[in-house]
N, C-alpha and C positions, 0 to 999 in steps of 0.2 A: 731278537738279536739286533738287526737292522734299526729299530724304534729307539735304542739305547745310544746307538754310535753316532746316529744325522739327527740333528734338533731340528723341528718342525718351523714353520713361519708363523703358527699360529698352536692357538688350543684346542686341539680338534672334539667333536663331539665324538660319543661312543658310535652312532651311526658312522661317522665317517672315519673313524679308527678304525672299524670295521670293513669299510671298503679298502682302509691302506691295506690291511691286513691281507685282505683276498688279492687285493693286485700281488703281493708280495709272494704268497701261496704260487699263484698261477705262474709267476715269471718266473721263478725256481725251478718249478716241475719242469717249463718249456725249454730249459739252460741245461736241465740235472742230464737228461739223458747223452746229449753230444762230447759231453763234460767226461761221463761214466765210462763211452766209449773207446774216448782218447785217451783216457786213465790204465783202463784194460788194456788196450793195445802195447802200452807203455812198459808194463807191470808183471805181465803176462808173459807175452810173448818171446821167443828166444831169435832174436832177430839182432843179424851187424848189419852189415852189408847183404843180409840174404836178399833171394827176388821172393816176392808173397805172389809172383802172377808172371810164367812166361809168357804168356799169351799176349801180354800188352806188354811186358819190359818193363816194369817200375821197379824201382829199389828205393827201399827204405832205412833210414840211417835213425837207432834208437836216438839221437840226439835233437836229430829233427822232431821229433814226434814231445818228445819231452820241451823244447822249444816250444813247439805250436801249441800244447797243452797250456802251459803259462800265459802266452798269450791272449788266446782262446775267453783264460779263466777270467784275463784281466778285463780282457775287451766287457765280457758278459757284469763284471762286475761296474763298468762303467757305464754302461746300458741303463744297468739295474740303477746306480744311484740319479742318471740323467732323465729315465724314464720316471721316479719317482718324485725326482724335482716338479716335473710337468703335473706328475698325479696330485701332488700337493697345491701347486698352483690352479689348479680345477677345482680340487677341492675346498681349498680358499674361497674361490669364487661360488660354488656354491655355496657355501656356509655364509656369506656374506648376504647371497640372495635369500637366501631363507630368513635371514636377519630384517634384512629390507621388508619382504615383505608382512613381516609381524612386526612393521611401523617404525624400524630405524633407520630413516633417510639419511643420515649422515654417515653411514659407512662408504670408503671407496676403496678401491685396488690399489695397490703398491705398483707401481708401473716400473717393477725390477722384472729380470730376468729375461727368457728366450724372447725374439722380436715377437713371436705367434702371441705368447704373452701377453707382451706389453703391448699389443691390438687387439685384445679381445678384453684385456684390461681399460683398455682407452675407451672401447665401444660400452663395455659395462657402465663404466664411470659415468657417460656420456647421457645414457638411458637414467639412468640415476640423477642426473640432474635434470633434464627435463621433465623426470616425472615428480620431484621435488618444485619445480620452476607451476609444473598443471597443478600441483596440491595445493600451493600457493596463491595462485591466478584464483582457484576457485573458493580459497580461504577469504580471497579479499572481494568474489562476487558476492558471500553468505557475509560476509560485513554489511558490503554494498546493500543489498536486500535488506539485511536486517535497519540499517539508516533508512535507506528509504521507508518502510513500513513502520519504524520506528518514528520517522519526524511526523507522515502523514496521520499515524493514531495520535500521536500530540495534537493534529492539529484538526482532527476530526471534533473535539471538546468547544471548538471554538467554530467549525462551521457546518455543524449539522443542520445550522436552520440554514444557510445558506448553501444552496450545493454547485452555484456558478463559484464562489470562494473556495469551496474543496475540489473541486477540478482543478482549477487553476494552481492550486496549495500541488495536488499530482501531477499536474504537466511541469512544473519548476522543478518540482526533487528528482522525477524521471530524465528531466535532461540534464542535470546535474551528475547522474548515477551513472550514466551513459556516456559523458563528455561532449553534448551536440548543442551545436550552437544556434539551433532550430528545434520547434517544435510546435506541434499541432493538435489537437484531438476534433475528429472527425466522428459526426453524428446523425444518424439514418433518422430520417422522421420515422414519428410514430405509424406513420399511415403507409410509409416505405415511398414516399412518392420522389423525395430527391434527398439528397447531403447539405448537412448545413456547420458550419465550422463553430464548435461550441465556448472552444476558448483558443488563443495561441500566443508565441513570444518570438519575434526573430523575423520571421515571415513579412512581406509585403502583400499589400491587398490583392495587390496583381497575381501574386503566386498563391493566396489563398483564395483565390476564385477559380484557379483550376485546379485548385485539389477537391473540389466539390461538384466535377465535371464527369459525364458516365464514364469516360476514359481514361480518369487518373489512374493511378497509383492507388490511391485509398477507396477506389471503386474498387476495382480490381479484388484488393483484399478485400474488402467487406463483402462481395457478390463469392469470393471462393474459400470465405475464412483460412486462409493461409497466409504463412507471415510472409514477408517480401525483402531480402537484401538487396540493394544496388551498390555493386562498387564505384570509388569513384574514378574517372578516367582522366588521367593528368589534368587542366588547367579545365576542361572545360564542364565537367561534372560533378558534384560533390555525394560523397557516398552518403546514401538514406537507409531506413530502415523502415517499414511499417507494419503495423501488427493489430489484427483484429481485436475486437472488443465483444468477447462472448459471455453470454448468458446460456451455461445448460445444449438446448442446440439451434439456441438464435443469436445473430449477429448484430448486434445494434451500433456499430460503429467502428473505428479505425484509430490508434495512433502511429503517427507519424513524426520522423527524427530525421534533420539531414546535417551535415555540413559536422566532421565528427571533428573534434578539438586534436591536433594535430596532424592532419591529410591524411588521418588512418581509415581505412574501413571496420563498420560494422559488423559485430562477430557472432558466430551462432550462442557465446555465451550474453551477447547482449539480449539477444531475440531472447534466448529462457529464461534474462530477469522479466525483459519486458512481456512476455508472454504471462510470469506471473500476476504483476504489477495489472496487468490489462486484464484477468479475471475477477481482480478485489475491484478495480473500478466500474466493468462492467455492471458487478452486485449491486454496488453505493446505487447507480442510476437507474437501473431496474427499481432497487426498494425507494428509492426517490421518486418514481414514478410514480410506485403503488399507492404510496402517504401522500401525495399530492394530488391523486385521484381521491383516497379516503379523506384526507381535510377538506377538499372540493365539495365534495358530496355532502362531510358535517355543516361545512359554512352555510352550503345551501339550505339545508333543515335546520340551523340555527336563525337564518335569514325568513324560514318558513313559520317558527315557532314565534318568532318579535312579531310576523303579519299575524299569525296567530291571535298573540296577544290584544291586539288590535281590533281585532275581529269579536274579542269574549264584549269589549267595552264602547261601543260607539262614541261614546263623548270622547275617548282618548286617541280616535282613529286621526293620522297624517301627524298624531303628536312625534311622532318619532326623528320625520321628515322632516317638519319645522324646527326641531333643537340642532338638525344635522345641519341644516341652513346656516341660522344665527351663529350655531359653532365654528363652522369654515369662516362665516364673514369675521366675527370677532378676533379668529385666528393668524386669520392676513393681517389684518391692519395690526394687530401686535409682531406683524414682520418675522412668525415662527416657518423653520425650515418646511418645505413638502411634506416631508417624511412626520413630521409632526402635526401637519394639517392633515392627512393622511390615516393617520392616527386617533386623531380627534374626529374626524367623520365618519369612522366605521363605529368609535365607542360609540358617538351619539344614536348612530341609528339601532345600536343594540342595547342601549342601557337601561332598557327597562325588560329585557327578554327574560329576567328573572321572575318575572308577574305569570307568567305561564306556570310554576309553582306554588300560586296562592289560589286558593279557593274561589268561586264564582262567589258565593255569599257575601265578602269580603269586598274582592274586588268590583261587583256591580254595585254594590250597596248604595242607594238613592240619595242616605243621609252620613252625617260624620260618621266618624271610626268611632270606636269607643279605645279604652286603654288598651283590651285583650286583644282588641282585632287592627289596633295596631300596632302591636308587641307581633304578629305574624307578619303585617306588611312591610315590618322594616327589616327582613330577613329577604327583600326583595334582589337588592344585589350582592347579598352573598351567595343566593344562587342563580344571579344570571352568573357569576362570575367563574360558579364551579360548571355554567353550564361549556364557558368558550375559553376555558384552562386545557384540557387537553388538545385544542386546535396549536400547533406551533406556530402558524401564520398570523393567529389571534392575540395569543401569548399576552403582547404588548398591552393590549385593551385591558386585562383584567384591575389595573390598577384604577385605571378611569369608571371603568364601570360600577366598581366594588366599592369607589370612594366620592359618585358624583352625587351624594345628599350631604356631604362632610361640611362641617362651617368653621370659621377660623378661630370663633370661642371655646371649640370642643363639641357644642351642644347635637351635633348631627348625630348620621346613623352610617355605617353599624359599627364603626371602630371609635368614633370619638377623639377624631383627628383633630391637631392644632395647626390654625398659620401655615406654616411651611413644614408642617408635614405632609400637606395636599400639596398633588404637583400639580402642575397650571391647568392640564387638561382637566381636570377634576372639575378644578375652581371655574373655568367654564363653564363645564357641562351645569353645575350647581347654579349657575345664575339663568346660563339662556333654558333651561329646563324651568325653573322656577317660574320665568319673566311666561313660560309661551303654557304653563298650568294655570297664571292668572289669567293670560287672554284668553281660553278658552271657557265655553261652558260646561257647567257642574251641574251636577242634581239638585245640588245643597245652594246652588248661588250662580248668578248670569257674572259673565265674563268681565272683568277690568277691560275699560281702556288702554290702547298703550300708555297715555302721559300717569293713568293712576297705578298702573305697572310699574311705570318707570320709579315714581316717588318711593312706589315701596321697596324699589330693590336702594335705592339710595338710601331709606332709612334705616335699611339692614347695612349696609357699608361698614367695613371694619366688625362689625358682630358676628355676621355670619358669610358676607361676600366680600370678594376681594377689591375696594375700593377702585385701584386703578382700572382694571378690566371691568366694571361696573359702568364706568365714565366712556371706555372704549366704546362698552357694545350702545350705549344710549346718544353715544355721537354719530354714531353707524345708522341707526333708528331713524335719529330726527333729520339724516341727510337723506335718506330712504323715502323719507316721505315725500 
């Protein structure tokens, strides 16, 4: 009856038409009876002026009664529609909450009606926007995150051989992520014996030398793996943040962030990116360790396999040594970077470690090769080359080592390179190798001279060596002497 006459604020659910429905029930019944009474007394009763009670003196006048019945009836019906109003307005708010939380943050209250209302409407609204304001915050930390892990796997492509370049690649996106205008990564020796600062950006030497002190800051955390906020306190402190660097349940470091871009403090949602951020880096240095202990170990037994090779052949024992020599000197005086000289002295000392793959028959042999036996020997640096491919630190040398027989007419081994398809290192390695097999002795034949060494790599010139660096190494020679 009721549900027909007042229009709702809203559409209510069957649940909650159900609750209007019992409110309605219940405040009837609680109304019906005093209502009933004063209808009977009304209706009933044969009453003018009589007394209903000498004993207390009251008189009752039908008129009055009939009066206070309409009344009575009206007040209760006011009730009813004012208590209703309220019941809808609750029920508004819940139906709205229940909305909210099956993911519609945009609903708010009508801030109509009773003051009680439109204060608990205000206080709804309020919570509804601050928990849209956290949905937010934390939609743009899973951005955040996602950028930062997203630029560093970019940029892991480019410096997996290098892993002081990928720290540094994560200390730049992490303060970027964070807003801080400093930043540090702090690193426990392997031996645990002190802190040594492994990269940083912002910092002065002076303040990066006491963060590597038993009493920093990043002592601290790394001795109790716990992360660490400092607020900052007006003018004279700037807020940090630091946070361990675990592996599993060892601590091997620390990063550290201060000075936050706008005099804000450090938030516990910064701590849980950087708390992730400093687990994936933690991994990189740990597995960085292990491949740098495991390439350690190979280099050594590749460096054991060349003395090796040395060892099957007396005549060709310190040959190794002497190409690495003549390579470096020829290397300087053509004015090639470190990194290149560098380069070229590790090929040389390993460019024959592929003869550890050839037969002792072969390789001892008193007198020449024949065609067959050296149809096997010139497979010699395709497999030194497959031997120091898998070293990443090596990497670089395979080109040298796989192409230091190549000549510039084609005629060499094992790919039959031309000119400048050989890179300089090669073309090196080809001459001072060649020049330091004629000065030795052979089974088959006593040692050249240098000066008879010399003519013959000049009569190769332009055939099979490279003219200018020919002229190089033999000006180097006759000054030597």
């Amino acid at each position: 009856m009721f549900k027909r006459k007042i229009p709702l604020e809203i559409n209510l659910s069957m649940k909650h038409e159900s609750l209007l429905l019992k409110f309605t029930v219940v405040f009837l019944t609680l109304c019906f009876l005093p209502l009933a009474t004063i209808f009977f007394l009304v209706h009933n009763l044969e009453i003018g002026s009589v007394m209903l009670s000498n004993e207390y003196g009251i008189s009752v006048d039908k008129d009055l009664l009939d009066r206070l019945f309409i009344l009575f009836a009206i007040s209760t019906l006011v009730a009813f529609l004012w208590g209703r109003k309220i019941f809808v307005s609750i029920i508004n708010i819940a139906q709205k909450a229940e909305e909210i939380s099956k993911g519609n943050l945009g609903k708010r209250l009508d801030d109509k009606g009773d003051k009680e209302i439109i204060a608990l409407a205000h206080s709804f609204n309020e919570i509804t926007r601050k928990l849209e304001d956290n949905i937010e915050r934390l939609k743009m930390s899973k951005r955040t995150l996602q950028e930062v892990l997203y630029r560093i796997s970019t940029g892991i492509t480019e410096t997996t051989k290098n892993i002081d370049t990928f720290l540094k690649l994560i200390l730049d996106t992490t303060m970027s992520a964070v807003d801080s205008r400093r930043g540090a990564l702090i690193l426990l020796r392997e031996d645990g014996s002190s802190l040594y600062v492994q990269c940083s950006q912002g910092y002065s030497d002076e303040i990066l030398k006491k963060k590597i002190l038993p009493d920093s800051e990043e002592a601290w955390v790394i001795k109790n793996a716990k992360p660490l906020i400092v607020p900052h306190v007006g003018n004279s402190a700037e807020s940090s943040i630091c946070i361990a660097l675990k592996y599993k349940d060892k601590t091997i470091g620390a990063m550290s962030f201060s000075g936050k871009i706008g005099e804000a403090d450090f938030t516990q949602d910064d701590a849980m990116l950087l708390s992730n951020i400093a687990t994936q880096t933690a991994v990189a240095i740990i597995n960085e360790r292990l491949n740098s202990d495991a390439e350690q170990t190979y280099k050594q037994t590749v460096s054991a396999l060349a003395l090796a090779v040395e060892a099957r052949d007396s005549y060709s024992r310190g040959h190794s040594d002497r190409v690495a020599k003549y390579a470096v000197m020829v290397a300087k005086r053509m004015n090639l970077d470190e990194k290149a000289i560098m380069t070229i002295q590790d090929a040389a000392e390993l460019h024959d470690v592929g003869k550890i793959g050839i037969e002792d028959e072969i390789l001892r042999k008193t007198d020449r090769l024949d065609q067959e036996e050296m149809k096997i020997m010139v497979k010699h640096p395709v497999i030194g080359e497959s031997i120091v491919k898998p070293i990443h630190s090596l990497s670089n040398l395979c080109d040298l080592i796989r192409h230091h027989h190549e000549f510039l007419d084609g005629s060499g081994y094992p790919d039959g390179l031309k000119a400048d398809e050989i890179c300089v290192g090669a073309r090196i390695l080809a001459i001072v190798d060649a020049f330091d097999a004629m000065t030795s002795d052979r089974p088959y034949r006593k040692a050249k001279t240098i000066e008879e060494a010399t003519i013959e790599l000049r009569k190769f010139s332009h055939s099979h060596y490279d003219e200018k660096i020919v002229e190089i190494f033999v000006d180097a020679l006759l000054k030597k002497q």
